[in-house]
TIRO-281464 format. One record per residue (C-alpha): residue number from 1; residue in one letter; x, y, z. Coordinates in steps of 0.001 Angstrom, whole numbers, plus 500000, padded with zeros to 6 digits. Layout:
<marvos>
NUM,a,X,Y,Z
...
</marvos>
This chain:
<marvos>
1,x,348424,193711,013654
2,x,348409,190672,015757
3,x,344913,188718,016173
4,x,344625,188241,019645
5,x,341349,185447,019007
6,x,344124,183034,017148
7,x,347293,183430,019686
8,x,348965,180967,021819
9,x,352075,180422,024136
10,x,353543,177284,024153
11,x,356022,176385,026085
12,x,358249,173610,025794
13,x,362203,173232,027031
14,x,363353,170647,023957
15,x,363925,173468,021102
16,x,363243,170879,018291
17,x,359387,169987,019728
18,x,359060,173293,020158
19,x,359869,174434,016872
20,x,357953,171396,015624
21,x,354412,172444,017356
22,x,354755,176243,016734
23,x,355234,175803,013085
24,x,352217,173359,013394
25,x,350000,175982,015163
26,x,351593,178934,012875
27,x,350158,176767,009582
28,x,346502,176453,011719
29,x,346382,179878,011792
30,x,347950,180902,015037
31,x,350071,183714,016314
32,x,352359,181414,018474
33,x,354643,182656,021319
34,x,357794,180527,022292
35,x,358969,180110,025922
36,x,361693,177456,027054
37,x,360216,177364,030534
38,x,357616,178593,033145
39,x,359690,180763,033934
40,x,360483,182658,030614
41,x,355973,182160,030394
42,x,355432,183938,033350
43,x,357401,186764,032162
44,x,356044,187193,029025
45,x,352475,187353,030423
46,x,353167,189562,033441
47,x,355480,191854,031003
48,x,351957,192164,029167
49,x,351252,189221,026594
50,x,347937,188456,025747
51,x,346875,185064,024262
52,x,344060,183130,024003
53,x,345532,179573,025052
54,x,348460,177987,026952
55,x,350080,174838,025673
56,x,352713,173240,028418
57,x,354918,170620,029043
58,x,355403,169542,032796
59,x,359006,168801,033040
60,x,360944,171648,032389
61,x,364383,173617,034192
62,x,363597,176503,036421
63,x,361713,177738,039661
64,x,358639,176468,038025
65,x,357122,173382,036565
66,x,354361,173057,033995
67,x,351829,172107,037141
68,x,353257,175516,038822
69,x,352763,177474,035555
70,x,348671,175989,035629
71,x,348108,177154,038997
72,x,349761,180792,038311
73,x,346975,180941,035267
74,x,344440,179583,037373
75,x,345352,182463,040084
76,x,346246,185195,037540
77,x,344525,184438,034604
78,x,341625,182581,035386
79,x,339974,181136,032273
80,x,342500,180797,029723
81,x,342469,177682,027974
82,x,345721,175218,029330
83,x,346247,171942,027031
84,x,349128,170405,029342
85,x,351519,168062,027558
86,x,352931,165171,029519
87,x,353471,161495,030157
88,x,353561,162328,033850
89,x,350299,164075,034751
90,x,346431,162668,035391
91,x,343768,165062,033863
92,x,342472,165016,037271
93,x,345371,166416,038873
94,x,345848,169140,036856
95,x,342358,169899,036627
96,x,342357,170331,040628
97,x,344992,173012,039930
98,x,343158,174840,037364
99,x,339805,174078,035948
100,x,340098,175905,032409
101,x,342618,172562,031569
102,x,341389,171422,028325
103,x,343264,168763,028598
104,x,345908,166555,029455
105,x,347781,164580,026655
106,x,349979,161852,027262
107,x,353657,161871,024797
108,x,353950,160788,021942
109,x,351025,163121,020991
110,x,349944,164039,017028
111,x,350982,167990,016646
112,x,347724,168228,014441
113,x,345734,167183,017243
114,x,346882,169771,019637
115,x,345521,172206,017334
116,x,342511,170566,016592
117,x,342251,170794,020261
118,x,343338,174155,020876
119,x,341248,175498,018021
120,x,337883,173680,019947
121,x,337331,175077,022808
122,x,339157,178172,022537
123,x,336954,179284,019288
124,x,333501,178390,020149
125,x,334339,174045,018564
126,x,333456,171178,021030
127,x,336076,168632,021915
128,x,335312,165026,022543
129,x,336114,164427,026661
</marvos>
C-alpha cells in the first residue's frame, strides 16, 4: 500500500533529470510519480492521483507550462506544496500564481536539497526563507 504522507509528482521533460531526482526522492523515502509535462500532470491528478507535493520545471512541451501547471493547483488543489524548478522564474511571480509555492530554485540545483526541501514543509520541518 502506497503512503500517501511521503508521495510526490515531479515533473520534468529531460528524462535523465528526471530519472536523476525521482531516484533521489525514492532513496528519501518517497513514493514518486513521473510526468514529462503539465500536461501528462494534469492528467494524472484529475484521473485521481493523490500526492502530497508537486515538484516542476517551467519550460516544458505542451498546452501548459510549469507557471500554468501552479495556477491549475492553486485553482484545483489549493494547498499542495509546489517547489518550482527554474532559471527563469522570480519566487514572487510564482508565488502570485499560487501561494502554497515553497519555493523557487534557480538550475543547477543539489537533488538532496529538493528533498530536504520537500520533506520540510510538507511533513511538519521548517525551511529557511
Amino acid at each position: 500500500m502506497q503512503d500517501q504522507r511521503r508521495s510526490v509528482l515531479l515533473v520534468e521533460d529531460e528524462a535523465l533529470i528526471r530519472m536523476m531526482l525521482a531516484g533521489e526522492f525514492e532513496d528519501g523515502g518517497f513514493e514518486v510519480h513521473e510526468a514529462g509535462s503539465a500536461d501528462k500532470a494534469v492528467a494524472l491528478l484529475e484521473a485521481g492521483l493523490e500526492v502530497t507535493a508537486v515538484v516542476t520545471d517551467v519550460r516544458m512541451p505542451g498546452s501548459m507550462d510549469g507557471l500554468g501547471l501552479t495556477a491549475w493547483l492553486a485553482d484545483r488543489r489549493p494547498g499542495l506544496p509546489v517547489v518550482i524548478i527554474s532559471g527563469y522564474v522570480a519566487a514572487s511571480e510564482a508565488v502570485g500564481l499560487n501561494p502554497a509555492v515553497v519555493a523557487v530554485l534557480s538550475k543547477p540545483y543539489n537533488p538532496i536539497d529538493i528533498v530536504t526541501l520537500v520533506s520540510g514543509p510538507v511533513f511538519g520541518g521548517s525551511v529557511e526563507p
